[in-house]
N, C-alpha and C positions, 0 to 999 in steps of 0.2 A: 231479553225483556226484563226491564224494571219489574218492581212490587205490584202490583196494578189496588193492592190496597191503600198503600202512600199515595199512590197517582189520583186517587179517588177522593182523595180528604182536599176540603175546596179550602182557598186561601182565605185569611181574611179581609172581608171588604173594605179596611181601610186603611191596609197597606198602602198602596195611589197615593189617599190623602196623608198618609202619615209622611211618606218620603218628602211627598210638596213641601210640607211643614216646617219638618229637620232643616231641607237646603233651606228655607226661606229664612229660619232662624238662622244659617251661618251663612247667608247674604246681610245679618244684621237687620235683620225686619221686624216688629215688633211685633211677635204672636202670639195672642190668646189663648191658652189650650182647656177646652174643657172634657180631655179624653183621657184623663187619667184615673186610672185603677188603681190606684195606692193613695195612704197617706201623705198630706207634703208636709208631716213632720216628722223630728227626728225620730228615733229610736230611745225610748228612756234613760238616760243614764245608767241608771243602778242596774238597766239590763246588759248595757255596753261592758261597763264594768264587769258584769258573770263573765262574758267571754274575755274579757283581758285576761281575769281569773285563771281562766279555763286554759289558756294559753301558756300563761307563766307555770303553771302547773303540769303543764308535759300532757293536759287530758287532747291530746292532738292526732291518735291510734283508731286503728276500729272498736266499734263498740258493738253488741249483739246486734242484728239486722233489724229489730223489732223496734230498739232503743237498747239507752242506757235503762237500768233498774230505777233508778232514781226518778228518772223523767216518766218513764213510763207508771210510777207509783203518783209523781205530781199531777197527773190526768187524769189518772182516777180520782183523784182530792178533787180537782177540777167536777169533774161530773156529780161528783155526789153533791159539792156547793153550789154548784151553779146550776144545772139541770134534776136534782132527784136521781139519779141515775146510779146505780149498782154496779162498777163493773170493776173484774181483776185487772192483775197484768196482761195474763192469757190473751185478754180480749184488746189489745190494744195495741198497734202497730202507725210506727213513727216512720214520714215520708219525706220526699225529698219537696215539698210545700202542698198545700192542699189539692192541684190540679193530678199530682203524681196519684197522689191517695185514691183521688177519681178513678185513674187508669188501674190502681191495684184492683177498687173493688168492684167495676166489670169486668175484669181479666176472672176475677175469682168467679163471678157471678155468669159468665154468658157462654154458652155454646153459640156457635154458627146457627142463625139465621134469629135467634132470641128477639124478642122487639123488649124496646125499654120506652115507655111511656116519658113525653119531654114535653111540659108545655110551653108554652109559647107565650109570653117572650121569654126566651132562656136566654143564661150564658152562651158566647159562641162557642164555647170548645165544648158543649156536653155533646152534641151530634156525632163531632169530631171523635171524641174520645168513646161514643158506644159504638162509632165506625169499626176505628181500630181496634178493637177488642171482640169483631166479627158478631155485633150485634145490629138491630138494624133499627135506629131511633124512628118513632111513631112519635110526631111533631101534633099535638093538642091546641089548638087556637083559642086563648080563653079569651075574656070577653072584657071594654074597658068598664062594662057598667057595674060589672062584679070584682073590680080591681085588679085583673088579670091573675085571677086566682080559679084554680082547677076545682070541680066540683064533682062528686059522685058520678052525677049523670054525665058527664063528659069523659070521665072514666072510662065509665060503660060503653059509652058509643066507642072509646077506640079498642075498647078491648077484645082481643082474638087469642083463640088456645096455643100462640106464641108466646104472649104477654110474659114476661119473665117478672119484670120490677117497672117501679114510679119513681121518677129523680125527681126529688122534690129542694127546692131552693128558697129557705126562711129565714132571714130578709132576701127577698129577690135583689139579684143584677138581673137586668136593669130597670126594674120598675120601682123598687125599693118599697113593696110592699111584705106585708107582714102576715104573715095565718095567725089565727088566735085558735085557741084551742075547740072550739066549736065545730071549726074549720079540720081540724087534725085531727079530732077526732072520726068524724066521717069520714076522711081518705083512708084512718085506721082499718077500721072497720072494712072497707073495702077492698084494701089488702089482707085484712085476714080470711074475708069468707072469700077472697077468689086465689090464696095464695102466693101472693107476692110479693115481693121484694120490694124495699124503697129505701133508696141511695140519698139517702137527707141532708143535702150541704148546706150547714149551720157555719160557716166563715167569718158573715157578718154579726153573730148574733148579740155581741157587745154592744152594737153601736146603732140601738135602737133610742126613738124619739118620745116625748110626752108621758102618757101613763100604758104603754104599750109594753106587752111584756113579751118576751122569748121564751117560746113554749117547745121543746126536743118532741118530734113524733114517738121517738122509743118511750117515752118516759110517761106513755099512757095505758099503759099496761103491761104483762109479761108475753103474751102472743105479739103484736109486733113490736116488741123491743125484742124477739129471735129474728123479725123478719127486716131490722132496720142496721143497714151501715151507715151511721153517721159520719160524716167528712166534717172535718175544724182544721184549728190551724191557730198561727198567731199574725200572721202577715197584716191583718187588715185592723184589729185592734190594737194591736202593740207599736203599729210603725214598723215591721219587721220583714217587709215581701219579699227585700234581697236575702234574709238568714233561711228563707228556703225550708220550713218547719210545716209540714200539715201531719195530721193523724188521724186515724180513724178507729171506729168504737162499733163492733159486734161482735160476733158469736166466738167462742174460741174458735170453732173447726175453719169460718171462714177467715178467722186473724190467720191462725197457722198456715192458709193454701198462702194469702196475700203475702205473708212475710216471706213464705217459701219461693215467691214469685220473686218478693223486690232481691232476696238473696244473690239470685242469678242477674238481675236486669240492675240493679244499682247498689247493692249491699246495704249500709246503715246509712242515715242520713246524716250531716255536717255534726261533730264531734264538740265543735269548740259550741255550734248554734243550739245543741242539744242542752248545752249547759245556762246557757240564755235564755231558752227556752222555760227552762226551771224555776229561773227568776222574774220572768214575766208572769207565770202562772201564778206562784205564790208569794212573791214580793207585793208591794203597795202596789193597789188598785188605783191609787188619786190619776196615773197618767192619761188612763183610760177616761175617767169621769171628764176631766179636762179637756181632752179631744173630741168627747163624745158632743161637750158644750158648745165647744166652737165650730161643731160640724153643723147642731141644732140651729145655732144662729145663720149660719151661710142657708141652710135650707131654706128658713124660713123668709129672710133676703130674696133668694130664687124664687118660691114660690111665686110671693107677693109680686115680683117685677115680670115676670112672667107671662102670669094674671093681666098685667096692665100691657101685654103688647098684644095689638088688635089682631085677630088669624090662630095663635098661639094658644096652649092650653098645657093642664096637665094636672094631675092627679095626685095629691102631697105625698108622697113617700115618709115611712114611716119608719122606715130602716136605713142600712149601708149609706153610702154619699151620691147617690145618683138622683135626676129629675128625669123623668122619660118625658119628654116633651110630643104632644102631636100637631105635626107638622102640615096635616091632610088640608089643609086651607089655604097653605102656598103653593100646593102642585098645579099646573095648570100656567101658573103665573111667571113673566118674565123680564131679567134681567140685561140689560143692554141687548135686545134681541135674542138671547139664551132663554129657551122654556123652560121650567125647572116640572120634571115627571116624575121625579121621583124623590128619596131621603138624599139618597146621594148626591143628587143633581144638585139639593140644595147646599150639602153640605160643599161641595165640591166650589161652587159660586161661593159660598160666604168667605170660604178660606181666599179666594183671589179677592173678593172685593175688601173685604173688612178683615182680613188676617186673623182668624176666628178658627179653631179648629174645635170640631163636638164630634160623636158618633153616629153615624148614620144605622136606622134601625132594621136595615137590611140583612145585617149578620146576627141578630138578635129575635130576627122568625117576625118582624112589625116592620114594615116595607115605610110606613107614612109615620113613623116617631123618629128621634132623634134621641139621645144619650147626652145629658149634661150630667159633669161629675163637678161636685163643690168640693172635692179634695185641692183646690187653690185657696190664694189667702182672698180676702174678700171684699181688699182692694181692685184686685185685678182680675175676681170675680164678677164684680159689679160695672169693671170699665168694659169688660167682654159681653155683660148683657147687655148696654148701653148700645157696642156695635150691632148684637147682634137685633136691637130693635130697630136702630138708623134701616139696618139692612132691609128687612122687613118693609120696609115704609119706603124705600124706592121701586119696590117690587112692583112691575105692572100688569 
């Protein structure tokens, strides 16, 4: 008999569509893709350049499990500039990219049968990842008219004397909204007086919009900044998702179990990426402002056209590169005789009719939204909305 824990971790739902897609691009079909999780640009120079450095250099060995010194002192610089944030080396352990990070700090964090508070709409893999680390995710349904943002009182209602920790995700995937600290502060607060834990993935936090700021839960006090493991990274700011870089920032005793963990299960993370890593942090910030800009303008592109296709909605995102679109106006409604009931139905039709591929919000805990990322350039941003309006408009 197999694992029956691996056998329990559910696939993701848009493998199907993802495969269609692949063949269909190497049958030479022209497809739109709005499901991408990454920057589609490069990697900065001057950070490419660190790892040639790093290379030529012979830094190509192991390095401590936690990190190099170096790196590990650059995240701390990092915290103190950019978030308020106090923290040594002790406290900080370097990953094989931020979803690794994830799995270190409920591995540290959960005994068998632990619930971790997830609301909903999450990432797909946080379920996934408090699965495998023998916890049992308590999925929160929050609500569109409060911007799918977790509230005290929602808190409460899920909470039982399992409750271990809160995954909290600022800027969200895939809603791409933002807590402000008013907001942070009461989750605070409600993990200190019940005691728990909140696993705060800060990934996005660069790559916010307008006069909106990035507020770190730890950094509202010293009660939970003991009770907070922040997860970062540089994948999503830097252009960086294949150098495989995430880290995470709490207590010494829990950095020590986590490093102690990745020790055995993966040792140090990429040596030459480590050194990259270094230069994105404390090198010129102009690459970031510049990405950040031309992300602002695709958004605000999507928004607007969005807006204008009749059934369609959605709520401006304020962070990350994502539109969570709701879609709950075409279910019901049909395509050459095909009823579409669901996200998938519809995503599943757009990709054969209009060669369109988006995320279906079935794996994201929102059965009736969809997933558009404007990580494309915005030409080919705006000919995929274009489709995906026609689409809409043949629907009967």
């Amino acid at each position: 008999m197999f694992s029956k824990k691996v056998q329990a971790i559910s696939p993701s739902p848009t493998l199907a569509i993802d495969a269609k897609a692949k063949q269909m691009k190497a049958d030479g079909i022209d497809v739109i893709g709005f499901g991408a999780g990454e920057p589609d640009f490069d990697t900065p120079v001057h950070i490419r350049e660190a790892a040639i450095k790093a290379i030529n250099d012979g830094f190509t060995r192991y390095t401590p499990v936690a990190g190099s010194a170096d790196l590990l002192e650059a995240i701390c610089q990092k915290f103190r500039r950019d978030n308020g944030l106090q923290y040594e080396v002790k406290n900080i352990v370097v990953s094989n990219g931020a979803k690794h990070s994830l799995a270190n700090a409920f591995a540290a964090l959960l005994n068998p049968g632990d619930e971790v508070i997830v609301p909903a709409p999450y990432w797909v893999s946080y379920p996934e990842i408090v699965k495998m680390n023998d916890g049992v995710p308590v999925i929160v349904e929050t609500v569109k008219e409060n911007n799918f943002k977790i509230t005290p009182k929602e808190l409460q209602q899920a909470l039982t004397d399992k409750t271990k920790a809160i995954l909290l995700n600022s800027p969200n995937n895939p809603t791409g909204q933002v807590y402000n600290r008013a907001e942070l502060e009461a989750i605070a607060d409600f993990a200190v007086e019940h005691d728990l834990y909140v696993v705060s993935d800060e990934i996005y936090e660069k790559l916010i919009y307008g006069g909106e700021k990035h507020v770190s839960i730890a950094s509202l006090g010293e009660a939970i900044k003991e009770r907070t493991i922040i997860v970062n990274g540089v994948s999503k700011a830097y252009a960086m998702t294949g150098w495989r870089i995430g880290f995470t920032a709490s207590t010494a005793t829990l950095a020590k179990m986590m490093s102690s963990l990745q020790s055995h299960m993966a040792s140090n993370a990429n040596s030459i990426a480590q050194k990259a890593t270094i230069a994105a942090l404390s090198g010129p910030q102009d690459c970031v402002a510049e990405m950040r800009a031309a992300f602002a303008a695709r958004r605000d592109a999507m928004v607007e056209k969005i807006a204008a296709i009749s059934g369609l909605s959605c709520i401006e995102p304020l962070g990350a590169f994502y539109v969570f679109v709701d879609v709950s106006g075409m279910l019901g409604r049909s395509c050459r005789g095909r009823t579409i009931k669901t996200s998938d139905d519809f995503a599943a039709v757009l990709l054969e009719e209009k060669q369109v591929t988006v995320v279906p919000g079935t794996g994201f805990g929102a059965p009736e939204f969809i997933r558009l990322s404007y990580a494309l350039s915005m030409e080919k941003m705006l000919e995929g909305l274009e489709r995906i309006d026609a689409f809409v408009r043949s629907l009967e």
